[in-house]
C-alpha positions in Angstrom: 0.0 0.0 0.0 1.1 3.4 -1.0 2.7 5.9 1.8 -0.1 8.8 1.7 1.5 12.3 0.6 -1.4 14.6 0.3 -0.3 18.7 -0.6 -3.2 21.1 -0.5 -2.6 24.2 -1.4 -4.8 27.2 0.3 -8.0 28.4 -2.5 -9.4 30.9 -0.2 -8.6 32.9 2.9 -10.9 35.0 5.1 -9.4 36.6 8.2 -7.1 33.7 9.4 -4.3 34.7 11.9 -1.9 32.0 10.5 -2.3 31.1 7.4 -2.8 32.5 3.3 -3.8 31.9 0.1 -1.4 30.3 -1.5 0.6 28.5 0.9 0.5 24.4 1.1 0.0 22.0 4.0 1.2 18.2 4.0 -0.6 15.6 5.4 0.8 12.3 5.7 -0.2 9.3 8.2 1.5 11.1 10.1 1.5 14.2 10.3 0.3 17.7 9.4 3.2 20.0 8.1 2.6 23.6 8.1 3.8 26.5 5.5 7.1 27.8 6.3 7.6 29.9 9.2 4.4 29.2 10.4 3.2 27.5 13.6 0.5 25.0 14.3 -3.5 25.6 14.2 -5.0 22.6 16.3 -8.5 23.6 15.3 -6.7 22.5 11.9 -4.9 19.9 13.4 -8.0 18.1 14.6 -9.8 18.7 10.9 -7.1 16.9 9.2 -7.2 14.2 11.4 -10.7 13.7 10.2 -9.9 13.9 6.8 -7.1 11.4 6.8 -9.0 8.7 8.4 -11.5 9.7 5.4 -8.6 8.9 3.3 -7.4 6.1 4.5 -10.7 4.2 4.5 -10.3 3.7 1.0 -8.2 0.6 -0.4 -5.9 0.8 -1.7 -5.7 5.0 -1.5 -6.2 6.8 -4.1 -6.8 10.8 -3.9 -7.5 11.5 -7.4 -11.5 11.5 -6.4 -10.7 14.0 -4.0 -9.2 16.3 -6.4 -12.2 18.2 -7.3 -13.2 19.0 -3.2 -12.7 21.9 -1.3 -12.5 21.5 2.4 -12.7 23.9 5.3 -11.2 24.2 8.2 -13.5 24.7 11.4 -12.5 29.0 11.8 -11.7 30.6 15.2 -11.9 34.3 14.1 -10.8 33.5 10.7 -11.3 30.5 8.2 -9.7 29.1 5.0 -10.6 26.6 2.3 -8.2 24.1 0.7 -7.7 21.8 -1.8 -5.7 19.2 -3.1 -3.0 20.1 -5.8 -2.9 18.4 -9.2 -1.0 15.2 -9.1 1.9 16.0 -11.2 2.6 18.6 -9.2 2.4 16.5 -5.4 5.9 14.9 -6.2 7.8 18.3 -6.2 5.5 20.7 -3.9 7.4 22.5 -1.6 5.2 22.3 1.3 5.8 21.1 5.4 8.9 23.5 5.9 7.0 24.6 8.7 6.0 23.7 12.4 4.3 20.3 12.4 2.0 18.2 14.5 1.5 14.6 15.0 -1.3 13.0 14.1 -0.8 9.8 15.0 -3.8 8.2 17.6 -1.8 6.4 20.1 -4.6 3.4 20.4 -3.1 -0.1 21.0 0.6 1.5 22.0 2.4 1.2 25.2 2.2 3.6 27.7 4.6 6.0 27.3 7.0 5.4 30.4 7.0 9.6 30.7 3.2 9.3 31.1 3.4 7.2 34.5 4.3 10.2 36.5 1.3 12.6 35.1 -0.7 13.0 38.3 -4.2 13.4 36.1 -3.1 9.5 34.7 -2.6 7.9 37.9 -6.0 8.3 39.0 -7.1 6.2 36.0 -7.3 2.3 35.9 -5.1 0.3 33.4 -8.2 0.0 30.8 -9.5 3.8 31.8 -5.9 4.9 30.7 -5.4 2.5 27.3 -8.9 4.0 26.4 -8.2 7.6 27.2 -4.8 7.6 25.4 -6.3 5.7 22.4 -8.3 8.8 21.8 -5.4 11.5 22.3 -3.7 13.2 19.6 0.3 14.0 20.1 1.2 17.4 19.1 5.0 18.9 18.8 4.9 22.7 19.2 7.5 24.8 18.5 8.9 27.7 21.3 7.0 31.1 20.8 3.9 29.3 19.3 -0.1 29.4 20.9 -1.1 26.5 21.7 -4.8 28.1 23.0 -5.9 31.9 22.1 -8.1 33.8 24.9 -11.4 34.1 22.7 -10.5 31.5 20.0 -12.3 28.4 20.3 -10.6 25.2 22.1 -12.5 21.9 22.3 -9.3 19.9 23.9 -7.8 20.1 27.2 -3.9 19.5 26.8 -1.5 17.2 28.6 2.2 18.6 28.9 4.6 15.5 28.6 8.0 17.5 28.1 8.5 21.4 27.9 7.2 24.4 29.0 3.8 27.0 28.7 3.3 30.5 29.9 -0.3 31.1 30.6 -1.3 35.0 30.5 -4.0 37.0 30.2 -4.1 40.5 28.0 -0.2 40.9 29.1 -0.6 39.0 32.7 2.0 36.2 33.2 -0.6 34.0 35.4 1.3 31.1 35.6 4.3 28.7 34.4 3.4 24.9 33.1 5.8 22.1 33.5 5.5 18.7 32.5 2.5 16.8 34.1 0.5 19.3 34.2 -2.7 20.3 31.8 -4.6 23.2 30.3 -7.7 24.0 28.5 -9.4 22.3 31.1 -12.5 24.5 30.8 -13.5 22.5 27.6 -15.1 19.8 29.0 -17.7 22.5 30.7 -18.7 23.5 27.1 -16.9 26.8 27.1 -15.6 26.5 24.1 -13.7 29.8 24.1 -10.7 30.1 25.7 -10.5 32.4 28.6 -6.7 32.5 28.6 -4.1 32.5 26.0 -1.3 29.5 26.5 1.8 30.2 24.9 5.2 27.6 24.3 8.4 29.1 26.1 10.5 25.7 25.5 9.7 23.5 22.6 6.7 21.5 23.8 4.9 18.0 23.4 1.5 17.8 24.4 -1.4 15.2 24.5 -4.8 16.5 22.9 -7.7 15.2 24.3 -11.3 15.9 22.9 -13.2 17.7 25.5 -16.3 15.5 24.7 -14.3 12.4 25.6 -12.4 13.7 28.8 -16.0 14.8 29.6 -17.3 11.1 29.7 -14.1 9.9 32.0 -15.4 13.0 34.4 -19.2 12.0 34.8 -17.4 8.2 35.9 -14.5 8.7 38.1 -15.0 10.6 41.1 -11.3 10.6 41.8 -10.5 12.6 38.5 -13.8 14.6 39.9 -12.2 15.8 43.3 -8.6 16.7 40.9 -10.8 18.3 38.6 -12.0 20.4 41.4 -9.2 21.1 43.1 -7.2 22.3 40.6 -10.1 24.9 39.2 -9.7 26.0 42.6 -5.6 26.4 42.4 -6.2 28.3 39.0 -9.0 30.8 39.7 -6.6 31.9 43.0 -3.7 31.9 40.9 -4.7 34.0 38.6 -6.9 36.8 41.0 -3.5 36.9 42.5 -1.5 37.3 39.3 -4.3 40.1 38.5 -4.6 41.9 41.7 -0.5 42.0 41.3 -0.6 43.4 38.4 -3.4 46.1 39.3 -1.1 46.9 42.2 2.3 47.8 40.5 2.2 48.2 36.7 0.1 48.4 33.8 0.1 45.6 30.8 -1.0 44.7 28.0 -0.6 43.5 24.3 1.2 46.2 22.0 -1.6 44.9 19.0 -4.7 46.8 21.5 -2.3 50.1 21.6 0.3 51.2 19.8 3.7 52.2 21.8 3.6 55.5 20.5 -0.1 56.0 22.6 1.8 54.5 25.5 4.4 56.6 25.5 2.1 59.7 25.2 0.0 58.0 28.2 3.3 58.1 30.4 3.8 61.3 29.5 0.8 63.4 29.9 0.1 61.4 33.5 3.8 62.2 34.3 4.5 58.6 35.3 8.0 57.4 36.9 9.0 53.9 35.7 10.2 51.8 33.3 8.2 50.0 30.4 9.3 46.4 29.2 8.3 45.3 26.2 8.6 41.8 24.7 8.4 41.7 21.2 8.3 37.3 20.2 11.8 37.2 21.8 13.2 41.0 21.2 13.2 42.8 24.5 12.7 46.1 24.6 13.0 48.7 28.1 12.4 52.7 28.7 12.3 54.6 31.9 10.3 57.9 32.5 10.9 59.9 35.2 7.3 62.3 35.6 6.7 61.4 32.4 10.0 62.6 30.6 12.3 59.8 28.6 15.7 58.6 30.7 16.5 55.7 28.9 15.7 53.3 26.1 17.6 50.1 25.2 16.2 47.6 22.4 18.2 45.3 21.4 22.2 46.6 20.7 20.4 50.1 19.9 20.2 53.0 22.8 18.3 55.7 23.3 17.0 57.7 20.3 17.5 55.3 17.8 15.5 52.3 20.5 12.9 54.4 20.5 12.7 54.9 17.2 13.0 51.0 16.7 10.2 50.1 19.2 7.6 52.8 18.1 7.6 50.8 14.6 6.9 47.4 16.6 3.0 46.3 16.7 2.6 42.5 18.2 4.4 41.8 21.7 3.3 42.5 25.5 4.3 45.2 27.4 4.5 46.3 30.9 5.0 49.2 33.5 5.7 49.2 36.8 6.5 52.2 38.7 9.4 53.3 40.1 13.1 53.8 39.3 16.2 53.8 41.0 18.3 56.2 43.0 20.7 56.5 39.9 18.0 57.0 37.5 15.9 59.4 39.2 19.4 61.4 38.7 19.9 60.6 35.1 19.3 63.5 32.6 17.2 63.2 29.3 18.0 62.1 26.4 16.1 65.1 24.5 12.7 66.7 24.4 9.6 64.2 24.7 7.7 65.7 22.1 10.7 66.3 19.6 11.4 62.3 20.0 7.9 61.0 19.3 7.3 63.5 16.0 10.9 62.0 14.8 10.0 58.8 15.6 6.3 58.5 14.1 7.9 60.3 11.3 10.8 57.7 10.7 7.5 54.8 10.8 5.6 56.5 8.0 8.4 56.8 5.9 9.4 52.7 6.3 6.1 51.9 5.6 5.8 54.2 2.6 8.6 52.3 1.2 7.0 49.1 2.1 10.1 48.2 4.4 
């Protein structure tokens, strides 16, 4: 039987965070390959899956009578539609140069010897955890990707096995995931909008698990009941604390709801004292007002003016302020007239984009 090796190529694009028209995907028996550059969707993920059992019903495979279809994916805030390419050009499509995802079920495997010590699995019997695991996906994300978007739907609740996830909310670090632990876990309630955003900060590998069938192990184990509990309880403390920290001592926020050139002009008219981080997908950024005025600014190898400059073109990243600077800086001169900076600055923005750099 023939290795399946189906390219799509994307027809039609309305609004989709990740993805254009244009760009291929690779599905194997494996796996889902992404376009270059480009991280993950698991709403995707979970509509190929579909699709290749559709294809692999057939013996022995042949695609050619799906050539003519055009399939959509599920849409969060944005959908596309796809299609297979023509077969003479599947042997030499570029495609899959991108992040990828397993899509291997792991039904009638061994249990992983890393899955022993996930606290969630030792509550389960033998057959309760063969079963569960038999309906998991496996999913390798990539450092700096989303695994779950606040406000984007999520129908799986996620199993770390190895890596690491920041959960945050509009800019607040609520709390660090380690190995063992899960998220989405408000699926299985029928929320199917996340209320938090889940991000990768070390390469990660997760366990998907439908919500509707972790929802069925819930209404029969009490044990998994009581965790279930308990740790909704840990979160929603976690993360008033994380907020009313945040409340308390800075401001923050995602630099796509305001611009860094409104920020600077908030600073400035409230006269703030302080120093603003931002983190732009890896790129740090850091000024410090003193009653509003511009001290410092360091982005990257660049320094004063010409970091300003640099962050005031920026538009995805968090930021943050918290008040307060040090003895030293509260002595340290300006580095030139507020208003003189920004105008330079905006103007230096216009003129990139104008060129189209």
């Amino acid at each position: 039987m023939n290795t399946l090796h189906a390219v799509f190529h994307i027809v039609a694009e309305k609004n989709c965070p990740l993805y254009r028209q244009g760009e291929r995907l690779l599905l194997s028996e494996k796996t889902l390959a992404c376009p270059e550059g480009k991280e993950v969707c698991l709403i995707l993920v979970r509509d190929m899956t579909q699709l290749l059992f559709r294809f692999l019903q057939k013996h022995p495979q042949s695609l050619e009578e799906y050539s003519h279809e055009v399939y959509n994916c599920s849409g969060c805030r944005g959908l596309i539609k796809f299609a297979l390419l023509p077969a003479e050009e599947r042997g030499t499509a570029g495609a899959g140069e991108g992040a990828a995802a397993s899509l291997a079920s792991r039904a009638g495997s061994q249990i992983d010897p890393m899955l022993k010590d996930i606290p969630l699995l030792r509550l389960l019997s033998a057959t309760e955890c063969e079963a569960l695991l038999g309906e998991t996906r496996e999913i390798a994300v990539d450092s700096g990707a989303a695994l779950i978007r606040k406000g984007e739907r999520n129908l799986n609740l996620y199993i770390l096995v190895s890596g690491q996830l920041r959960v945050e909310d509009v800019g607040v670090h609520l709390a660090t995931l380690r190995p063992g632990e899960i998220c989405g876990e408000m699926s299985y309630l029928g929320a199917d909008l996340a209320v938090s955003t889940v991000v990768v900060t070390e390469r990660a590998r997760v366990l998907a698990v439908p919500g509707d069938v972790f929802g069925k192990l819930l209404g029969h184990n009490p044990a998994v009941q009581t965790f279930m509990a308990q740790l909704l309880a840990l979160r929603l403390r976690q993360t008033n604390e994380a907020k009313a920290q945040a409340f308390a001592s800075c401001m923050s926020g995602r630099i796509d709801e305001i611009a860094p050139a409104e920020l600077f002009q908030i600073f400035h008219m409230h006269q703030k004292t302080g120093v603003l981080t931002l983190d732009f997908s890896g790129r740090s950024g850091k000024v410090s007002f003193r009653q509003g005025c511009i001290i410092n600014a360091e982005f990257g190898a660049l320094r004063n003016e010409e970091a300003i400059f640099k962050i005031l073109a920026e538009r995805r990243g968090l930021y943050r302020f918290t008040t307060g600077l040090s003895p030293q800086e509260m002595r340290a001169a300006e580095i030139g007239d507020f208003m003189a900076l920004l105008m330079e600055g905006v103007k230096r923005v216009d003129e990139e984009q104008s060129r189209g750099v």
